[in-house]
C-alpha positions in Angstrom: 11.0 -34.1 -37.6 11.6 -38.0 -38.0 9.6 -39.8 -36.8 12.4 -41.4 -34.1 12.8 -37.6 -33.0 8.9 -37.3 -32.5 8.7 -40.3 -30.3 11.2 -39.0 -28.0 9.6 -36.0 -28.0 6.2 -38.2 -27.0 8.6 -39.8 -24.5 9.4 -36.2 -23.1 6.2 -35.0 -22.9 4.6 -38.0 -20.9 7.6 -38.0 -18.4 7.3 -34.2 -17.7 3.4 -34.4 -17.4 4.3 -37.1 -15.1 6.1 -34.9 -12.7 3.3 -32.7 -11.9 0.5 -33.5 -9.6 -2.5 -31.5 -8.5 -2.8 -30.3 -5.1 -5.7 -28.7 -3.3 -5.1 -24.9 -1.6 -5.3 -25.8 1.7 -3.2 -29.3 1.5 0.5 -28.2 2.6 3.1 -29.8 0.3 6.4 -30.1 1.6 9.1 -30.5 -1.5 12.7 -32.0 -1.1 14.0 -31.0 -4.6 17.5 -32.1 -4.4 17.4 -34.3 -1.3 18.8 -31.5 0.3 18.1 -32.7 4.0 15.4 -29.6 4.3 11.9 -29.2 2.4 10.2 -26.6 1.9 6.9 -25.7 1.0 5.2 -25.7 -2.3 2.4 -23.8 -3.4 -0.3 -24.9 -5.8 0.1 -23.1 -9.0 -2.3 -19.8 -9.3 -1.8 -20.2 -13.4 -2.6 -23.7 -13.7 -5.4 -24.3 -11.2 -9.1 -23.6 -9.8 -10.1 -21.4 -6.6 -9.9 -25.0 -5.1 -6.1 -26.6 -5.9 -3.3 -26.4 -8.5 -0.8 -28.0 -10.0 2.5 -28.7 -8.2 5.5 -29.2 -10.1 8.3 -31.8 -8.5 11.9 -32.0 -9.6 12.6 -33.7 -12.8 16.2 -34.5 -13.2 17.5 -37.1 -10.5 18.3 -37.7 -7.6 14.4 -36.6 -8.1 13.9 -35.5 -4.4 11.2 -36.4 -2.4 7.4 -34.9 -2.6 4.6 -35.4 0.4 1.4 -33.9 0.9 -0.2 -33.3 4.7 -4.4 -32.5 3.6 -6.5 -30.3 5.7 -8.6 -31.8 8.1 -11.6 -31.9 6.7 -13.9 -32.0 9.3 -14.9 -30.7 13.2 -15.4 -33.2 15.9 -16.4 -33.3 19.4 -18.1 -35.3 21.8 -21.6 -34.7 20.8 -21.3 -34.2 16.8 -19.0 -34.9 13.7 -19.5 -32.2 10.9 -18.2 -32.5 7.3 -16.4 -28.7 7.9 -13.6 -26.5 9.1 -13.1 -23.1 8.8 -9.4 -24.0 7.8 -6.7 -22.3 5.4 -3.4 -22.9 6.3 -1.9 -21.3 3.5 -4.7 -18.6 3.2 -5.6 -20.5 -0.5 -9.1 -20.7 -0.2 -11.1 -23.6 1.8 -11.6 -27.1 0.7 -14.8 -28.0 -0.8 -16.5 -29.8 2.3 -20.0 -31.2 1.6 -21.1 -29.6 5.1 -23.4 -32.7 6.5 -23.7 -33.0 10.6 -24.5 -36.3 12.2 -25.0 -37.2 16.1 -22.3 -39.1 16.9 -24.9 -41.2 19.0 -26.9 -41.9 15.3 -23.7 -43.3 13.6 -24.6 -46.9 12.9 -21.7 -47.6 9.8 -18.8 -45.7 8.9 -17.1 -46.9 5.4 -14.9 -45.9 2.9 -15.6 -45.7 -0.8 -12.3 -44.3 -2.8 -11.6 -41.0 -1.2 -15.1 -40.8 0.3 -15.8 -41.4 3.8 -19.6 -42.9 4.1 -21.7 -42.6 7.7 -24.6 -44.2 7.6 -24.5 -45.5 3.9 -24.7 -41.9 2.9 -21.7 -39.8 1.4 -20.1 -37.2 4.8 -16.9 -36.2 3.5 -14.1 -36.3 0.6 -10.3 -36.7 1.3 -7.2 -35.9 -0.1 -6.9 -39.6 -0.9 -7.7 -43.2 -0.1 -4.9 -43.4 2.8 -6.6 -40.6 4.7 -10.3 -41.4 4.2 -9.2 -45.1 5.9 -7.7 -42.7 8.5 -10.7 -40.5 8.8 -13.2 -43.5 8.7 -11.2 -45.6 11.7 -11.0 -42.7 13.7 -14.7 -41.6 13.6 -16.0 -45.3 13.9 -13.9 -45.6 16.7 -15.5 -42.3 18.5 -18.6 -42.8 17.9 -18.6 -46.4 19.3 -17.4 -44.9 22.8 -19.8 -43.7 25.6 -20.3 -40.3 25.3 -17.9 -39.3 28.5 -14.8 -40.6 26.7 -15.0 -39.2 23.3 -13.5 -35.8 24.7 -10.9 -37.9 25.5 -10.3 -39.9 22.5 -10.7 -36.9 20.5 -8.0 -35.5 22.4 -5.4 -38.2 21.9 -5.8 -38.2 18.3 -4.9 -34.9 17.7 -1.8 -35.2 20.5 -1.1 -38.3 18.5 -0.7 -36.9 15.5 1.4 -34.2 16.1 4.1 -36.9 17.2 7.1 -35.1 15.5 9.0 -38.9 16.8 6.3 -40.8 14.8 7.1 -38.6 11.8 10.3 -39.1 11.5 10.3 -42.9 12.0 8.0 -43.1 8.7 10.0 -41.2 6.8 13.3 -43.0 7.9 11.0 -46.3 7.1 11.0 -44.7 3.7 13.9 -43.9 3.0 15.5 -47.4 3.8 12.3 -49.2 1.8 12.8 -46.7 -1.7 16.8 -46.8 -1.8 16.7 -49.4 -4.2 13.9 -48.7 -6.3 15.4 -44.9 -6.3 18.6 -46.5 -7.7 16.9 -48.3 -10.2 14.5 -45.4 -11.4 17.7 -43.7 -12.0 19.0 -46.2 -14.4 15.7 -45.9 -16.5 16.3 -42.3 -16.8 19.6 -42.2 -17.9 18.5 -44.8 -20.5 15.3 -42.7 -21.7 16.8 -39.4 -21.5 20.6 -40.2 -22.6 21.3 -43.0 -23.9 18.1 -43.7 -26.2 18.5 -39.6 -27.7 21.8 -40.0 -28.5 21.4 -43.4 -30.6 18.5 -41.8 -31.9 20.2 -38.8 -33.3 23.4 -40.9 -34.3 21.1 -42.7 -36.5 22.5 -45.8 -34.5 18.8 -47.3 -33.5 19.2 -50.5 -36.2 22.2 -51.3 -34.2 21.4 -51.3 -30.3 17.4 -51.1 -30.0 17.9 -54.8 -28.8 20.3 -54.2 -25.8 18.2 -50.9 -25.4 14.7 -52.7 -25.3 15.9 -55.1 -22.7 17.0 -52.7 -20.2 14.5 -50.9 -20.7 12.7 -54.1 -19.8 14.5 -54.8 -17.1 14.4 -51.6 -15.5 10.7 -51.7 -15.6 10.3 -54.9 -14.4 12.8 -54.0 -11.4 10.9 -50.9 -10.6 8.0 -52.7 -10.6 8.7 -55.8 -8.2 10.3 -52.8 -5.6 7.3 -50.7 -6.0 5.3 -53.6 -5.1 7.1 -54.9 -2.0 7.8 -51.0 -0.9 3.5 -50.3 -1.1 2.7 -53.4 0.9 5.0 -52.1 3.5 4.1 -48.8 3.9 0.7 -48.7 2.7 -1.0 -52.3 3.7 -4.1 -52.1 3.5 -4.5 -49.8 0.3 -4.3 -52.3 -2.2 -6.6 -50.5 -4.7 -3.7 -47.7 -5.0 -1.2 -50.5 -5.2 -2.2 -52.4 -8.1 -3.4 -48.8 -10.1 0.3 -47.7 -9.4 1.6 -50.9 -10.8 -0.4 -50.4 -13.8 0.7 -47.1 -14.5 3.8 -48.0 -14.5 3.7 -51.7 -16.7 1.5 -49.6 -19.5 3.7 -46.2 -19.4 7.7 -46.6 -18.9 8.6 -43.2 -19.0 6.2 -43.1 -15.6 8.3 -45.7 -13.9 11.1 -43.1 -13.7 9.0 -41.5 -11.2 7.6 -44.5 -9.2 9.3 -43.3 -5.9 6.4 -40.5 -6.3 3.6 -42.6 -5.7 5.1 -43.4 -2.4 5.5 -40.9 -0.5 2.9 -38.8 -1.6 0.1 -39.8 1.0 3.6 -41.0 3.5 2.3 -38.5 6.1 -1.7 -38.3 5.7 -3.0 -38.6 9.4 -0.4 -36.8 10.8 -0.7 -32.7 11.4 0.9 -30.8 9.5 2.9 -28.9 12.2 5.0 -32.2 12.9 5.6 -33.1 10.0 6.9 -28.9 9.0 8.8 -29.8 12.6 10.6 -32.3 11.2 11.5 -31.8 7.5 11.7 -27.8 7.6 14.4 -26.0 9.1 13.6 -23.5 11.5 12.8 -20.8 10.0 9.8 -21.9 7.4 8.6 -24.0 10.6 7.8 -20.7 12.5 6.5 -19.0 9.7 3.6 -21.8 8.9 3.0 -22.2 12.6 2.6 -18.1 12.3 0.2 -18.8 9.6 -1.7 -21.6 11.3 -2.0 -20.0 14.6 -3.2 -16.5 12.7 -6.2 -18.7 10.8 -7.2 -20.4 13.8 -7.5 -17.7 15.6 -8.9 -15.0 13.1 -10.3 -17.5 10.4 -11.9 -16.1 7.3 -15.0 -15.0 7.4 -17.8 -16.7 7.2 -16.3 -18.7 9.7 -19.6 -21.1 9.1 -21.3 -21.3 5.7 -25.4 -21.5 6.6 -27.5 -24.5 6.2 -26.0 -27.5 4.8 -27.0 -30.6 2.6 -28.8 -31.9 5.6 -30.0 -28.5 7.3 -33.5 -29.3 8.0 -32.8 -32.4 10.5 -29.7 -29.9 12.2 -29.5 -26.6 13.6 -27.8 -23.8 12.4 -26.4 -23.1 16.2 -24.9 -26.7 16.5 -22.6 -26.4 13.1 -21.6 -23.4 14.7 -21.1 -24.5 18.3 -19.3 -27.7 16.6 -16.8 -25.7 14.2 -16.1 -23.5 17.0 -15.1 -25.9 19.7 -13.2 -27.8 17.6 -11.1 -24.9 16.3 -10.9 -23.6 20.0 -9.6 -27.4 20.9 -7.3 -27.9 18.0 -5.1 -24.3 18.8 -5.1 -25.3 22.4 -3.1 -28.3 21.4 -1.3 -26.3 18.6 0.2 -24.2 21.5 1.2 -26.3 23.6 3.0 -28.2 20.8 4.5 -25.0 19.9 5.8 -24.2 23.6 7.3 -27.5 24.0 9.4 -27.0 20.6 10.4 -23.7 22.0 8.5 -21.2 19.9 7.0 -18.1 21.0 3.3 -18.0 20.2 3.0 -14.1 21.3 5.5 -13.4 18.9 3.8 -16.1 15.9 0.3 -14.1 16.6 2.0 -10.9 17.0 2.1 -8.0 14.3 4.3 -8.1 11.7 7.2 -5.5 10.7 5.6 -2.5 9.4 6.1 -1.0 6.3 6.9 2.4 5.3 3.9 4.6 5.4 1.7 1.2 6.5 -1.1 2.3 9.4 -2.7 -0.7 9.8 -2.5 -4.6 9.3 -4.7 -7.7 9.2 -4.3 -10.2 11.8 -4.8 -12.8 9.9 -2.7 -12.8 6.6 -0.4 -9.8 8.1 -1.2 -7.6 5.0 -0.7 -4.3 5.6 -2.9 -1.0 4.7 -2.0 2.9 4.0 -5.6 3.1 5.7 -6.6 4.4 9.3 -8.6 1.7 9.7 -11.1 -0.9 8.0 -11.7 -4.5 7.2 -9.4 -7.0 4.8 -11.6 -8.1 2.0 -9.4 -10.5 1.2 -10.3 -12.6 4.7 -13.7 -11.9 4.4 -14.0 -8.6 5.9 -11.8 -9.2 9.6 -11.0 -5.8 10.8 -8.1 -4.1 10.5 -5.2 -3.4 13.5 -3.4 -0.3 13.7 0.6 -0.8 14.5 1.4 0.4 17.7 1.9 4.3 18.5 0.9 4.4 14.6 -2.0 7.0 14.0 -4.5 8.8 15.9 -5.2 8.1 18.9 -8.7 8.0 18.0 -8.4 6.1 15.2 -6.6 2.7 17.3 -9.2 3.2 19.6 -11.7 2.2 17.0 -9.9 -0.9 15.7 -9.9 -4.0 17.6 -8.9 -7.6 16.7 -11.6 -9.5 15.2 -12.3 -13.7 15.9 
């Protein structure tokens, strides 16, 4: 192999490492491969990954497609207490790793944010996804705690009506979608240059000849890419300008990881807002009803424990508040998640209901709907939830000794 032919092959190798991105198991990434109109979702990979995230692997060849990521929320708030926890698993992936500290809402003094760290008090409280939602997170509970104690109920409330705004969704995206037209265009361009136009004067042996007119629009696209980039972050993302001028970098020092520049847009496009509005609005209807299944199931019948025991800051807290706090806000957030669901017309009986069974199945378990040749007996899988027998299916003793579990 030439030497030429081993730097396209560098060329190939950086561009298609580019085009993967690691994901945690219970972020939801929604994946518009050919700009199809619909997304759908992407699982982290179980081959190339941890118990805790994976890689996910977006569309190479243009028109590229569009990639964004909605996190978990990564922690349980009411009136009285903010804890670094939830019990959720949207995709039934494992939980995130939460660092488990509680804090009075009445004690919070300072709420900052460090990178994807949110800091209360001075002192590390949680992790994000990424910069965009730890500003998110960090607002939001400085705001909360600052109100009398009577209106954070309230507060809390409108947050999580706010962001399931399915209207609010799609104006960001359409924002997006007018901002990255050009740069899109542009990114194109560079491709075709890298990946046609540069191999084929390589292997023509024609490089002596054009590298000149092929080094300047390379240069040019870059440049392009680069200005657009720019002004399309300052829009959407204002106040990140860390992220900004990192993404800049990137793509000044490493050309073939311009092509994807559109990527480090509208990957955090959506953080803040639930993941049910934003599967509303980019999914058709089908996959929409199918998460919502799968969100309603682990809110209602999350994996056990529901509540790990003690915590980094166990001695100053109770084990009964962490408990009391994870459970009211799960109880709170599926209130809300229902009456979403009713106003888009879904059936929640029918989401929380049992699935078709399978030949020979007896049983099922409410939560991930996987199904059992057994009478009866608990899914290890969920941590031990016991098992549902499928109506009129098997003794009548045996249903009478199965019951849902929370």
């Amino acid at each position: 192999m030439s030497d030429h032919e081993q730097l396209l092959l560098v060329i190939a190798v950086i561009y298609l490492s580019d085009c993967a991105f690691w994901a945690s198991r219970c972020a939801v990434v929604f994946r518009d491969a050919f700009l199809a109109g619909k997304y759908r979702i992407a699982h982290a990979s179980t081959l190339l990954g941890t118990d805790r995230g994976g890689v996910v692997w977006r569309n190479p060849l243009p028109p590229f497609g569009m990639t964004v990521v909605c996190p978990d929320r990564p922690i349980s708030l009411n009136a009285e207490y903010a804890y670094a926890y939830t019990s959720a698993s949207a995709l039934f992936g494992g939980r995130p790793d939460h660092g488990g500290r509680i804090v009075a809402l009445d004690e919070v003094k300072s709420v900052k944010v460090d990178g994807k760290d949110v800091l209360v008090n001075g002192g590390p409280f949680v992790r994000a996804d990424s910069h965009a939602q730890a500003r998110k997170l960090a607002s939001s509970l400085d705001r909360i705690a600052g109100l009398p104690k009577a209106k954070r109920a309230g507060a809390i409330e409108a947050d999580i009506e706010s962001s399931l705004d399915t209207a609010a969704v799609e104006a960001r995206l359409a924002q997006y979608d007018q901002i990255s037209s050009n740069i899109r265009l542009v990114c194109t361009g560079l491709f075709l240059l890298l990946f046609l136009a540069l191999p084929w004067i390589v292997l023509r042996d024609l490089l002596a000849g054009y590298w000149k007119p092929l080094l300047a629009g390379l240069v040019l696209c870059v440049m392009l890419i680069a200005v657009l980039y720019w002004r399309a972050h300052r829009v959407l993302y204002p106040e990140d300008r860390g992220d900004r001028a990192n993404g800049l970098a990137m793509l000044l020092l490493v050309p073939p990881a311009a092509v994807r520049a559109c990527d480090g847009l509208a990957r955090n496009l959506v953080a803040g807002y639930d993941v049910l509005a934003v599967a509303r609005v980019v999914c058709d209807r089908e996959s929409f009803a199918r998460l919502a299944g799968r969100v309603l199931r682990d809110l209602t019948y999350p994996a056990r424990p529901v509540c790990p025991e003690g915590g980094s800051d166990s001695d100053s807290e109770t084990e009964s508040e962490r408990i009391a706090t994870e459970a009211r806000h799960r109880a709170g957030l599926l209130g809300h998640y229902v009456r979403f669901l009713e106003r888009e017309g879904e059936s929640v009986d029918a989401l929380l209901g049992a699935p078709a069974p399978d030949e020979g199945a007896l049983c099922y378990c409410p939560r991930c709907h996987e199904q059992f040749l057994l009478p009866g007996g608990e899914c290890t899988a969920c941590g031990g939830i016991p098992l549902v027998a499928f109506p009129g299916v098997g003794s009548a003793e045996a249903e009478a000794t199965l019951r849902f579990g929370a």
